[in-house]
ROSE-4610 file (N, C-alpha, C; in Angstrom, 1 decimal, always signed):
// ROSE-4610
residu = [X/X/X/X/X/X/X/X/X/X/X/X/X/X/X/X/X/X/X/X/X/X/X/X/X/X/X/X/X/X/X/X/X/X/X/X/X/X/X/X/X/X/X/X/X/X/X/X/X/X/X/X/X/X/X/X/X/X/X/X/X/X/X/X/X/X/X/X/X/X/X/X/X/X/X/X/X/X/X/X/X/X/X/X/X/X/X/X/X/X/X/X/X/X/X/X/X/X/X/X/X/X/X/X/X/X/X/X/X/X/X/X/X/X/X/X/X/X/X/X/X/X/X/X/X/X/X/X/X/X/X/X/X/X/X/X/X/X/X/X/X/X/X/X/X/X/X/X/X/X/X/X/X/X/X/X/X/X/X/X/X/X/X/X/X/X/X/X/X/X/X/X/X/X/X/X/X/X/X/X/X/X/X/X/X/X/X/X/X/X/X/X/X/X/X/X/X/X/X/X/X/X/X/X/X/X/X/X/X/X/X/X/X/X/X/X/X/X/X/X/X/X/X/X/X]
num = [1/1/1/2/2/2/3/3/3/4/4/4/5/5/5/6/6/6/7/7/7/8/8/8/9/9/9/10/10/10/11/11/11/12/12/12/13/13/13/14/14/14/15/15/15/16/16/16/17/17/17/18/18/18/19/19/19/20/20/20/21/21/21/22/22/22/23/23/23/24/24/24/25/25/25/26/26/26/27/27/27/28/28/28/29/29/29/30/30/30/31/31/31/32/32/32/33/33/33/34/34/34/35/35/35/36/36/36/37/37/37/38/38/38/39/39/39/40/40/40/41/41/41/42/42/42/43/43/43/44/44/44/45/45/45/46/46/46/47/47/47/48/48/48/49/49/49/50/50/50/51/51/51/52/52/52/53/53/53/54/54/54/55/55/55/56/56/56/57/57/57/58/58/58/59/59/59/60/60/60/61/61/61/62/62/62/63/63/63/64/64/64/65/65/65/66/66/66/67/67/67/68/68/68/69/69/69/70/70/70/71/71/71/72/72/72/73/73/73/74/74/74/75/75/75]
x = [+69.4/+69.1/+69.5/+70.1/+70.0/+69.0/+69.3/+67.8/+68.8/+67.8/+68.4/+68.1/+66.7/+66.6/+65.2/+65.2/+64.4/+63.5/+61.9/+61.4/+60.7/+60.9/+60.0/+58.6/+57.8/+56.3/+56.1/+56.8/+56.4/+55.4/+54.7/+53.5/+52.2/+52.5/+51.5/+50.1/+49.1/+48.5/+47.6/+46.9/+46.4/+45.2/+45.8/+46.2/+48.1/+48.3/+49.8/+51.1/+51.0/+52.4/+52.3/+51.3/+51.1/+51.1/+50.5/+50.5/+52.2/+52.7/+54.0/+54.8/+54.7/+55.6/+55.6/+54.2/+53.9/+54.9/+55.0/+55.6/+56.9/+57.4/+59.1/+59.2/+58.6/+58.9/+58.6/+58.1/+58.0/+59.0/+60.1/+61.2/+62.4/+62.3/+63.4/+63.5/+64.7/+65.0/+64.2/+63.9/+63.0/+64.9/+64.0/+64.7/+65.9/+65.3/+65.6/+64.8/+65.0/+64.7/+64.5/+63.0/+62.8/+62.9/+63.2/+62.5/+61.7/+60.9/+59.6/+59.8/+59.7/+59.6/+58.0/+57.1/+56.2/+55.7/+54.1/+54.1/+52.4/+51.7/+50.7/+50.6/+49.9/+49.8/+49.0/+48.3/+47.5/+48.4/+49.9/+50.4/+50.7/+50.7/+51.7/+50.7/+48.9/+47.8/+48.2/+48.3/+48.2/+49.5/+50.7/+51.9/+51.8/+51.1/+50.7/+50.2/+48.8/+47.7/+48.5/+49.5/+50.0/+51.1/+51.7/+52.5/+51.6/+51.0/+50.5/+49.4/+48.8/+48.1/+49.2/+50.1/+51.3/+52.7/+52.5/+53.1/+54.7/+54.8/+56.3/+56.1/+57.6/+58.1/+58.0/+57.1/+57.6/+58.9/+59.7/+61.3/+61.1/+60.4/+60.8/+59.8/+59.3/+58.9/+59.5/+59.7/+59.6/+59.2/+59.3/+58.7/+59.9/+60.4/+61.1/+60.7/+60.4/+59.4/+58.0/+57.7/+56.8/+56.7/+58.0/+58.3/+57.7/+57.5/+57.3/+58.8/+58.4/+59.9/+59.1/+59.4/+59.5/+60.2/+60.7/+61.4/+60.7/+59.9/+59.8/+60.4/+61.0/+61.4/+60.7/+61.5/+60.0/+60.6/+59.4/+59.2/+59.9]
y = [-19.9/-18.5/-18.0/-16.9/-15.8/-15.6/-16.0/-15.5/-14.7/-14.0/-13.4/-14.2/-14.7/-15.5/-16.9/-17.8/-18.9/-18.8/-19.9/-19.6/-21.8/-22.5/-23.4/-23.4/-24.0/-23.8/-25.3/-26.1/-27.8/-27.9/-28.8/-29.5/-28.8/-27.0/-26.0/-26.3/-26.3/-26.3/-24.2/-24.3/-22.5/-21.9/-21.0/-19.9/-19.8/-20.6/-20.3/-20.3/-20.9/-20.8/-19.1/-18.9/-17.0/-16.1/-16.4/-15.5/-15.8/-16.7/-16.8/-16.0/-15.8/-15.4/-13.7/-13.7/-12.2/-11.3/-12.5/-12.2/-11.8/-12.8/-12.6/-12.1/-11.5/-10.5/-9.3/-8.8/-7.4/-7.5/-8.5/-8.5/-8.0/-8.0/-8.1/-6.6/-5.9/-4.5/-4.4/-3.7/-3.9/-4.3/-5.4/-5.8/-7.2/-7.4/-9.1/-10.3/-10.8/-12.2/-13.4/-13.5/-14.7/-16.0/-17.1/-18.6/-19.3/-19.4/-20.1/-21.4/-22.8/-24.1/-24.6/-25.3/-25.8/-26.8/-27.7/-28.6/-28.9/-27.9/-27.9/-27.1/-28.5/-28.3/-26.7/-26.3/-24.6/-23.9/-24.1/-22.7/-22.2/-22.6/-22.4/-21.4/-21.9/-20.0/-19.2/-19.7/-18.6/-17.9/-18.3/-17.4/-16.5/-17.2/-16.3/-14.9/-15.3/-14.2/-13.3/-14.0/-12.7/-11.9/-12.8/-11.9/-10.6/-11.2/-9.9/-8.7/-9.5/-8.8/-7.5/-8.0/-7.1/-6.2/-6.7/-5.8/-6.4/-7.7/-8.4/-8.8/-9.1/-9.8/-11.2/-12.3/-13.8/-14.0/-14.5/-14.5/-15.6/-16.7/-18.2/-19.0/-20.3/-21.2/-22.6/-23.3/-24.8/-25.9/-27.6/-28.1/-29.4/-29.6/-30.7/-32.1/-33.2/-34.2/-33.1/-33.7/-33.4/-31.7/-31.2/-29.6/-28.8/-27.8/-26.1/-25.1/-25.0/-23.6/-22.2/-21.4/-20.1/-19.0/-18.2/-16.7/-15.9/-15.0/-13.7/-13.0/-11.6/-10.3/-9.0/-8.8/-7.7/-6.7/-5.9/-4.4/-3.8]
z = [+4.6/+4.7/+6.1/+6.1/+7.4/+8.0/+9.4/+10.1/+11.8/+12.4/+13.7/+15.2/+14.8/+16.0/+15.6/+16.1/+15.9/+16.7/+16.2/+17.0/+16.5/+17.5/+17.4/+17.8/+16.7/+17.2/+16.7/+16.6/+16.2/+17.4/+17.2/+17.6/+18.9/+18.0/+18.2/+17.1/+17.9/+16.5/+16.0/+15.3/+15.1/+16.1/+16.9/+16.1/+17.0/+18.1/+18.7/+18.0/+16.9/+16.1/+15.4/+15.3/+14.9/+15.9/+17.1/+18.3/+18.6/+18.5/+19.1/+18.1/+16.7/+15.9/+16.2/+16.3/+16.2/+17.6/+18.8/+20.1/+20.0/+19.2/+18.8/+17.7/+16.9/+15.4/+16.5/+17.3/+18.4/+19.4/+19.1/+20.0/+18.9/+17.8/+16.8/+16.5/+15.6/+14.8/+13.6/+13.5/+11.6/+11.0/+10.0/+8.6/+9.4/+10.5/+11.0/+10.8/+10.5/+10.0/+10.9/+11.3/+12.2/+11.1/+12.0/+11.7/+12.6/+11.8/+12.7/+12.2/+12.4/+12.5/+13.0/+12.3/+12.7/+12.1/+12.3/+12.1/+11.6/+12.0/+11.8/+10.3/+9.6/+8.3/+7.7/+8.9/+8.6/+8.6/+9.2/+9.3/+7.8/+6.8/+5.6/+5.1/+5.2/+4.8/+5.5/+6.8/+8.3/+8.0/+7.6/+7.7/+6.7/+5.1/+4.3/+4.4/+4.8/+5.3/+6.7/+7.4/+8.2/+8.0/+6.9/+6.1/+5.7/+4.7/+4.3/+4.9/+6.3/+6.9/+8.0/+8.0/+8.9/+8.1/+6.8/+6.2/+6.7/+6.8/+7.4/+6.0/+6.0/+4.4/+4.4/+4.1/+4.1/+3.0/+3.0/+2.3/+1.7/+2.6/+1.9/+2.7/+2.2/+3.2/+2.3/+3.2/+3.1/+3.8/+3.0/+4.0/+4.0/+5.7/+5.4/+6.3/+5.9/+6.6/+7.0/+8.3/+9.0/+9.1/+9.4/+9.7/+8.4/+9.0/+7.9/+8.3/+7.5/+8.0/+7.1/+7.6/+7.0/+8.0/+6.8/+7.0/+7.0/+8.5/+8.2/+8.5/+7.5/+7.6/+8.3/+9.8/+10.2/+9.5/+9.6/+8.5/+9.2]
């Protein structure tokens, strides 16, 4: 997937891998596409619940080994 800019939050545990996403999705154009990378097994509710508490699009998540990935879409 297409993304505009990365954001590693590996071996953040909650709530920083969200306060950090939140930092760089208010850096982006509406309808760009972060990737967040992390590792703490909470982020995958946490990105849920702020997807939809922020009205951002989550696009996709996955998990590869240890890592989480997900795509959000800022509004």
């Amino acid at each position: 997937m297409k993304f505009t800019k990365e954001l590693d939050a590996r071996g953040l545990r909650c709530p920083l891998p969200i306060l950090k996403a939140k930092k760089a999705l208010s850096e982006l154009e509406s309808g760009d596409v972060l990737r967040i990378m992390a590792t703490d097994p909470g982020s995958v509710r946490d990105f849920q619940a702020f997807a939809k508490q922020t009205g951002n699009e989550l696009l996709g998540q996955s998990q590869w080994g240890d890592d989480f990935l997900f795509y959000l879409k800022r509004k």
